[in-house]
C-alpha positions as CSV (number, residue, x, y, z in Angstrom):
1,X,0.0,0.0,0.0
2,X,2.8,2.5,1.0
3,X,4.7,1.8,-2.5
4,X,1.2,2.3,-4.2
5,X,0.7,5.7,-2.4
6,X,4.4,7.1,-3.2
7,X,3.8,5.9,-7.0
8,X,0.4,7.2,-7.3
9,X,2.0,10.6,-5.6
10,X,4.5,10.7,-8.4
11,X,2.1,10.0,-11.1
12,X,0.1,12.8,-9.7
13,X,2.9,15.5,-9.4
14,X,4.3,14.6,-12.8
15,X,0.6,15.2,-14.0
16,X,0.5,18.3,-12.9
17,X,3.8,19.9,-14.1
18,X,2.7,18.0,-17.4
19,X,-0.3,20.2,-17.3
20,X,1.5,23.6,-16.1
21,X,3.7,23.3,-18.9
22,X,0.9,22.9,-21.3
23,X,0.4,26.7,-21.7
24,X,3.8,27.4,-22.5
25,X,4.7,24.8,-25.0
26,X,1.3,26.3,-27.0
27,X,2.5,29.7,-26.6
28,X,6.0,29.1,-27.9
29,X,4.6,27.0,-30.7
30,X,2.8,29.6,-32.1
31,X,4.3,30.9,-34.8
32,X,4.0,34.6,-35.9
33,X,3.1,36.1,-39.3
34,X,6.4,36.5,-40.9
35,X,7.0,32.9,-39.2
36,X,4.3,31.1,-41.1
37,X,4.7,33.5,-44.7
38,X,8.7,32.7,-44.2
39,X,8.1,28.8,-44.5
40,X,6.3,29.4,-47.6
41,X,9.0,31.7,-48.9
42,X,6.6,34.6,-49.0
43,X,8.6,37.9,-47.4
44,X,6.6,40.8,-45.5
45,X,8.0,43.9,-44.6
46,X,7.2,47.4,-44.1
47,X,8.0,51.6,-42.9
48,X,6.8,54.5,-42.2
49,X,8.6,57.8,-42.5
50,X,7.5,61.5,-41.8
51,X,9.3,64.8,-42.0
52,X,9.2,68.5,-41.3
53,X,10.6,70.6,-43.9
54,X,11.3,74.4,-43.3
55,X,12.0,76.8,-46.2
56,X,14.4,79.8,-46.0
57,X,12.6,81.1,-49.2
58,X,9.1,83.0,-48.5
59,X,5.9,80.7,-49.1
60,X,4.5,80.3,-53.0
61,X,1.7,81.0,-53.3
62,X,0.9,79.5,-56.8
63,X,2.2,76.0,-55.3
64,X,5.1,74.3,-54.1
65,X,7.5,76.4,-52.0
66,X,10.7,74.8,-52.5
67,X,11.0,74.5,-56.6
68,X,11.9,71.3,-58.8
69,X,11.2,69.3,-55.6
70,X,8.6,65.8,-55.8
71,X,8.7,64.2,-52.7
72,X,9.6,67.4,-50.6
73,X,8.1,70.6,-52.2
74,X,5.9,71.8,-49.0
75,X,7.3,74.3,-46.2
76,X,6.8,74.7,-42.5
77,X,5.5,71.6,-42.8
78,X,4.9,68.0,-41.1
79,X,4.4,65.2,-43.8
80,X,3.4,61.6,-43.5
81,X,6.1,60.8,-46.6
82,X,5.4,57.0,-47.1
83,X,3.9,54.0,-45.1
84,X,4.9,51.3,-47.4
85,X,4.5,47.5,-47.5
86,X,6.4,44.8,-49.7
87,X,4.5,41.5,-49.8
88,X,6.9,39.1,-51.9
89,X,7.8,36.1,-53.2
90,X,10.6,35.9,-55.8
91,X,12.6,32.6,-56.1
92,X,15.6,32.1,-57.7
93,X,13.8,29.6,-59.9
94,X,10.1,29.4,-60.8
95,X,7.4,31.7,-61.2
96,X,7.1,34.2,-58.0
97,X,5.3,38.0,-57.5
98,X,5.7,41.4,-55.9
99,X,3.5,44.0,-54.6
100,X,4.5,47.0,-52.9
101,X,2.3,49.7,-51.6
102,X,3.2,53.1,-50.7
103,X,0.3,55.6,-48.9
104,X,1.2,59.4,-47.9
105,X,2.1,62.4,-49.3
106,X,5.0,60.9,-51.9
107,X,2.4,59.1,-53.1
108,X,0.8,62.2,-54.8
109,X,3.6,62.3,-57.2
110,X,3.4,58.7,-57.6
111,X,0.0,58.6,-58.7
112,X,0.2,61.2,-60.9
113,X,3.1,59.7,-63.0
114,X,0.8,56.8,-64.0
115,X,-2.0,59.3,-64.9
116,X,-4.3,58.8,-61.9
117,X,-4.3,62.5,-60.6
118,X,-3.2,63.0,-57.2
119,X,-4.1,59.7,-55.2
120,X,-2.5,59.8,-52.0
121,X,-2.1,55.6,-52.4
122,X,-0.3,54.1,-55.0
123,X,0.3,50.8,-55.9
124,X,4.0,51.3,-56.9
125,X,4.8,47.9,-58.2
126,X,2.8,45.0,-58.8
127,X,4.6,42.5,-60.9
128,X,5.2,38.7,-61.8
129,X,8.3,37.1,-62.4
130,X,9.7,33.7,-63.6
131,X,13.5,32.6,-63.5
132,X,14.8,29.8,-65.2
133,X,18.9,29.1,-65.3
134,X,20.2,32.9,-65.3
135,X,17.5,34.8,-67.0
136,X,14.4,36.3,-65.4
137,X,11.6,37.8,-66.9
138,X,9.0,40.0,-64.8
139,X,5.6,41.4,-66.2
140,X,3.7,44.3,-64.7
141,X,4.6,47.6,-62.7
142,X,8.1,48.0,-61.4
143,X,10.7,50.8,-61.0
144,X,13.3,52.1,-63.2
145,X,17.0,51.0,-63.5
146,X,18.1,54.8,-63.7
147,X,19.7,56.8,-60.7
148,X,21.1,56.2,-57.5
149,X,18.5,57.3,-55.7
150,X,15.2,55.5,-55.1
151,X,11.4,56.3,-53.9
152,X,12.1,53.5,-51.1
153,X,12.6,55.9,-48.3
154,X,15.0,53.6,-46.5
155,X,17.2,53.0,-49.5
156,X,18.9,56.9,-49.8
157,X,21.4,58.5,-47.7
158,X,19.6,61.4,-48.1
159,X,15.8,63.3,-46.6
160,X,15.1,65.0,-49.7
161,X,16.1,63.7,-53.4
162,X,18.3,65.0,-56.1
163,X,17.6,67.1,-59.0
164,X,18.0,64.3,-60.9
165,X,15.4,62.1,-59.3
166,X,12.0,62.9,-61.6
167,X,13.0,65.7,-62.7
168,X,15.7,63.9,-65.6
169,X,15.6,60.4,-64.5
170,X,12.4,57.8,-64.7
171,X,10.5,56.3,-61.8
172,X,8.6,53.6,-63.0
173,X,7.6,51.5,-66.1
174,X,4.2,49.2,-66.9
175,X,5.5,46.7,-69.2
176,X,8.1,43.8,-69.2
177,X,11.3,43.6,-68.9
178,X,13.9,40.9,-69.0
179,X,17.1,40.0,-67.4
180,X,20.4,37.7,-67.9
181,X,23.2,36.6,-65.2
182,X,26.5,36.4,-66.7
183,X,28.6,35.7,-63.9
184,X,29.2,39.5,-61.9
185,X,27.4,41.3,-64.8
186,X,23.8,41.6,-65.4
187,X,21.9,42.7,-68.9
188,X,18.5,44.2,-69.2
189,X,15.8,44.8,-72.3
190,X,12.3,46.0,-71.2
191,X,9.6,47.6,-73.3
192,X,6.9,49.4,-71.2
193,X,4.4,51.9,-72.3
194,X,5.2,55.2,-73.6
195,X,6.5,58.5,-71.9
196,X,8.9,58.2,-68.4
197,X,8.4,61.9,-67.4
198,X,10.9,63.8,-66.2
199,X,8.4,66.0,-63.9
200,X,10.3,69.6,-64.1
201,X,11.7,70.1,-67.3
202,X,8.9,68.6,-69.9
203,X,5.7,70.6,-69.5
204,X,3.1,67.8,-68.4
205,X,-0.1,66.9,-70.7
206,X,-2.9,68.3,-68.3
207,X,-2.4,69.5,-64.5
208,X,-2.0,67.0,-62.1
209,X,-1.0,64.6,-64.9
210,X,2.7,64.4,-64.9
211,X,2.9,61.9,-67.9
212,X,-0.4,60.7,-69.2
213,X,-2.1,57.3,-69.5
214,X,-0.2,55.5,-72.8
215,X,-2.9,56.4,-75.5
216,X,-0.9,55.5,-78.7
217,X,1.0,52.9,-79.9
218,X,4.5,53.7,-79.0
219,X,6.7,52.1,-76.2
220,X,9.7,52.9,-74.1
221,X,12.5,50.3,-75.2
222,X,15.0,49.7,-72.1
223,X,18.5,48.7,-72.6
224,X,20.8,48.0,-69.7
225,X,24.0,46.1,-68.3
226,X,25.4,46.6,-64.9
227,X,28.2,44.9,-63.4
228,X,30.1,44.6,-59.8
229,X,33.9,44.1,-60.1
230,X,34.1,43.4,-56.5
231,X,31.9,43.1,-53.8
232,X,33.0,47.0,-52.8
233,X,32.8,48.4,-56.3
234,X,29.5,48.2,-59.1
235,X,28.9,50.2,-62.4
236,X,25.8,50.3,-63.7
237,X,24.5,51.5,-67.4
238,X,21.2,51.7,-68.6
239,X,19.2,53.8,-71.7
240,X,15.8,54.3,-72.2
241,X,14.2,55.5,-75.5
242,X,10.7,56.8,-76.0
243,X,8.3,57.9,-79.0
244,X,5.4,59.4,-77.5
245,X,2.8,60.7,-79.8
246,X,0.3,61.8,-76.9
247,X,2.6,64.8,-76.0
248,X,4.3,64.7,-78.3
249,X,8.0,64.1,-77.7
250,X,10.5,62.0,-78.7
251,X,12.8,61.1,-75.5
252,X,16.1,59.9,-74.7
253,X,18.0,58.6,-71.7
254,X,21.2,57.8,-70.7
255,X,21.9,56.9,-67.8
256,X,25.2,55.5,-65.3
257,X,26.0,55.1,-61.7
258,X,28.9,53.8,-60.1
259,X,29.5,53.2,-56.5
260,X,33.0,52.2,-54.7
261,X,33.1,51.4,-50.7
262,X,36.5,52.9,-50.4
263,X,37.0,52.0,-46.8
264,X,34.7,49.9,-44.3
265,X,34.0,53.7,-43.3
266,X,33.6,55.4,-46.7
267,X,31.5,55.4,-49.8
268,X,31.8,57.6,-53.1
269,X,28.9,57.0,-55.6
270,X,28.8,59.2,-58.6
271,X,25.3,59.4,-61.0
272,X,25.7,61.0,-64.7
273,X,22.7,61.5,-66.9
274,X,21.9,62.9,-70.6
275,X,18.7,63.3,-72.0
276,X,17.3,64.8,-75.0
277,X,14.0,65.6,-75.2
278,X,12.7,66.5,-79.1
279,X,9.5,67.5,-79.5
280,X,7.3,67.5,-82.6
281,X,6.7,70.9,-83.5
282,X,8.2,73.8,-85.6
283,X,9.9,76.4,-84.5
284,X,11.0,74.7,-80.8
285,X,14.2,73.8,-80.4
286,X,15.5,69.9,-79.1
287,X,15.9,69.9,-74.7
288,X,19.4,68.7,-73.5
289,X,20.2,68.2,-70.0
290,X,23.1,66.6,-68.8
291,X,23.4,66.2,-64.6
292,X,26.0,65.2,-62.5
293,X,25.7,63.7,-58.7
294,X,28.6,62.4,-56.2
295,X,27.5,61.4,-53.0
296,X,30.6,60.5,-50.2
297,X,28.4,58.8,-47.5
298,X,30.8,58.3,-44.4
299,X,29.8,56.0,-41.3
300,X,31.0,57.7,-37.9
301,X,29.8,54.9,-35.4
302,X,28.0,52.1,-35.1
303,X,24.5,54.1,-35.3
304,X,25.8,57.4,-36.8
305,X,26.3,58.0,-40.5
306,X,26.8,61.6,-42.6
307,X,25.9,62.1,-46.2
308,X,27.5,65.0,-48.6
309,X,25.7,65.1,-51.8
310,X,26.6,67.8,-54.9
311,X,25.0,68.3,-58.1
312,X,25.2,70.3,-61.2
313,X,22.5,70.0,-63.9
314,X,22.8,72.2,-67.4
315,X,19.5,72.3,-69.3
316,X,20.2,74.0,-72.6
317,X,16.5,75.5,-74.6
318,X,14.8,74.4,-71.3
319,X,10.8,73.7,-72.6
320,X,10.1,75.1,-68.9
321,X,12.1,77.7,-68.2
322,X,12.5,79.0,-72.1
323,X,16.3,79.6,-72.4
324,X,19.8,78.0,-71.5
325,X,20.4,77.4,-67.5
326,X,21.9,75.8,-65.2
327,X,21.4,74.4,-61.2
328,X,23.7,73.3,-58.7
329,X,22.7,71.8,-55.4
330,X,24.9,71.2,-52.3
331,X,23.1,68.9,-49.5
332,X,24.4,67.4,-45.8
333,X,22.8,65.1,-43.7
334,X,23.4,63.3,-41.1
335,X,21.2,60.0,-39.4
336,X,21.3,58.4,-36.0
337,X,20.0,55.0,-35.2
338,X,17.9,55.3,-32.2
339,X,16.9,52.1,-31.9
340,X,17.7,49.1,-34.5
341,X,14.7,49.9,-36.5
342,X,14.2,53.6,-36.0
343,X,16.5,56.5,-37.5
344,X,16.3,60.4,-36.9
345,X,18.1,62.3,-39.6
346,X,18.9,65.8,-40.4
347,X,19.1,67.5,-43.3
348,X,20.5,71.4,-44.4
349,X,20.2,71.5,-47.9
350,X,21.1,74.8,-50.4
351,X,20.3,75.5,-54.3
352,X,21.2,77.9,-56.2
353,X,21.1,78.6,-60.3
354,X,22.9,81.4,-63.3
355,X,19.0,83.0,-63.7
356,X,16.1,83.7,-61.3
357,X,14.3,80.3,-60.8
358,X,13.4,80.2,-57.4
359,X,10.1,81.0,-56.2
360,X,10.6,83.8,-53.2
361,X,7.1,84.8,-52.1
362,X,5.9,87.7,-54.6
363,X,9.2,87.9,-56.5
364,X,11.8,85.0,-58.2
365,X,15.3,84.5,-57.1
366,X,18.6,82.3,-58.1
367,X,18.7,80.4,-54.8
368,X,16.5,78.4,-52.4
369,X,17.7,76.8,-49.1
370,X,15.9,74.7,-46.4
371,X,16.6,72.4,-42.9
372,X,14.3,69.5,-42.7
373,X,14.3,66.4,-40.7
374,X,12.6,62.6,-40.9
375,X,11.9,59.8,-38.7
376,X,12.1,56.3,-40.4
377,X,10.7,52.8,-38.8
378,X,11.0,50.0,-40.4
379,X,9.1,46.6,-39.6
């Protein structure tokens, strides 16, 4: 009887830490979200960023204080920039799919690039892809192989973009496009619909229409090769050519980016464009712009990085402005990781031009300068 009693005693406490434990192991089995689309080889991931911008210039009052700006035009102001998602999955062999979503204010610009007014969501890319071997082909929305800089607000060493972003290079294309590995170098053809804007230098269709829906025939034929040396150096070289009858002007890009990680510290990228813009009508003469960027991006601790960024752009028979000019832009910014996935960044930023191009209040001036700062959190 006594042996029975220990054993059943056992038994019975055995039971009950059984029991206790029960909770935990069905708490730690449950996997999360990212957990159970990761087993599938579906990514998720996401941020939201918002700024303040301040203007030295006086306030526009016809529209956007601080000129030849997209994503950063408005003054004494706070801006919910982008809360993006990326739902993905893209396999290095096999069919696979992207969508990316951006809502806020940068989505305006978006929006209106496609030809769907001033939306303040866009669907930025939507695309499917299959890869076989070393060549990939992807069908639908995705963004352009020109520039250094991106819309991804958690991609650029800077707050505020270039003069090259939109207003010479491209942002997105709706087409196809297609892609070979050869080892460390990569080569591109696409052919997407018509016009890829260029926001301040070729006079837009209609008012909040930066480029138009594609209502003709004609199609933007890309052509690019990139390659990466070494895994501190890349070059990258891409054209785009377009014959758009709905504006009407015939369009071409030229694009190249190179990027060296000089030291563990220390990174020089340098961004050249050309484009010539030739429009069908008599009398006006063909655009050129040629634009030059160099970025030195230099990490001062573990959680502090600086960015120095200078840029000249000469427009010669500007469609905008209506005679030769010039721009040169000289930007410094500096970012702190706060916590892993949250950075604070500050931004003093100065333009200046040859001719009166800046919008000053009531009157036009040759320089524009403004302080801004951003909070990014990524998830």
């Amino acid at each position: 009887m006594c042996e029975r009693s220990v054993m059943s005693k056992y038994v019975g406490l055995l039971t009950a830490a059984g029991l206790a434990c029960l909770p935990m192991m069905s708490s730690a089995a449950a996997p999360t979200l990212t957990e159970v689309l990761g087993a599938s080889g579906v990514t998720l991931d996401g941020y939201i960023s918002g700024s303040y911008t301040y203007s030295f210039n006086d306030d526009n009052p016809a529209g956007a204080d601080l000129q030849f700006r997209q994503f950063d035009g408005n003054s004494d102001s706070f801006d919910l920039n982008q809360a993006a998602f990326t739902l993905a999955k893209l396999p290095a062999q096999g069919a696979g799919g992207l969508v990316n979503v951006i809502a806020g204010e940068d989505a305006k610009a978006l929006s209106a690039a496609y030809g769907d007014g001033v939306q303040n969501i866009n669907v930025t890319q939507a695309y499917l892809q299959y890869a076989t071997g070393g060549l990939t082909i992807m069908g639908g929305r995705f963004v352009t192989l020109a520039g250094a800089e991106v819309i991804n607000d958690t991609q650029n060493a800077n707050i505020s973009r270039g003069l090259l972003f939109t207003n010479v290079q491209t942002l997105v294309h709706t087409g196809v496009r297609a892609s070979y590995k050869l080892g460390s170098a990569t080569i591109y053809g696409g052919l997407s619909n018509a016009g890829f804007g260029g926001l301040a230098f070729v006079p837009p269709p209609a008012p909040g229409n930066l480029l138009g829906p594609d209502a003709d025939t004609q199609k933007t034929v890309e052509l690019g090769f990139s390659i990466a040396p070494s895994a501190k150096s890349s070059f990258s070289l891409v054209g785009y050519h377009s014959s758009d009858n709905t504006i009407p002007v015939e369009e071409t890009l030229i694009d190249a980016v190179f990027s060296l990680q000089a030291t563990d510290a220390f990174q020089f990228v340098l961004n050249a464009d050309y484009r010539v813009s030739k429009p069908d009508a008599a009398g006006v003469d063909d655009q050129k712009v040629m634009g030059l960027a160099a970025y030195g991006n230099l990490k001062l601790s573990d959680k502090t990085r600086g960015s120095l960024r200078l840029e000249y752009v000469d427009i010669s028979d500007s469609f905008v402005l209506g005679d030769d000019t010039n721009g040169q832009s000289y930007t410094l910014t500096l970012g702190h990781m706060v916590a892993s996935n949250l950075e604070i960044l500050g931004e003093v930023r100065y333009d200046t031009s040859d001719d009166d191009v800046f919008v000053d209040g009531a009157s036009v001036e040759d320089n524009q300068g403004n302080v801004a700062v951003k909070a990014i959190y990524k998830f």
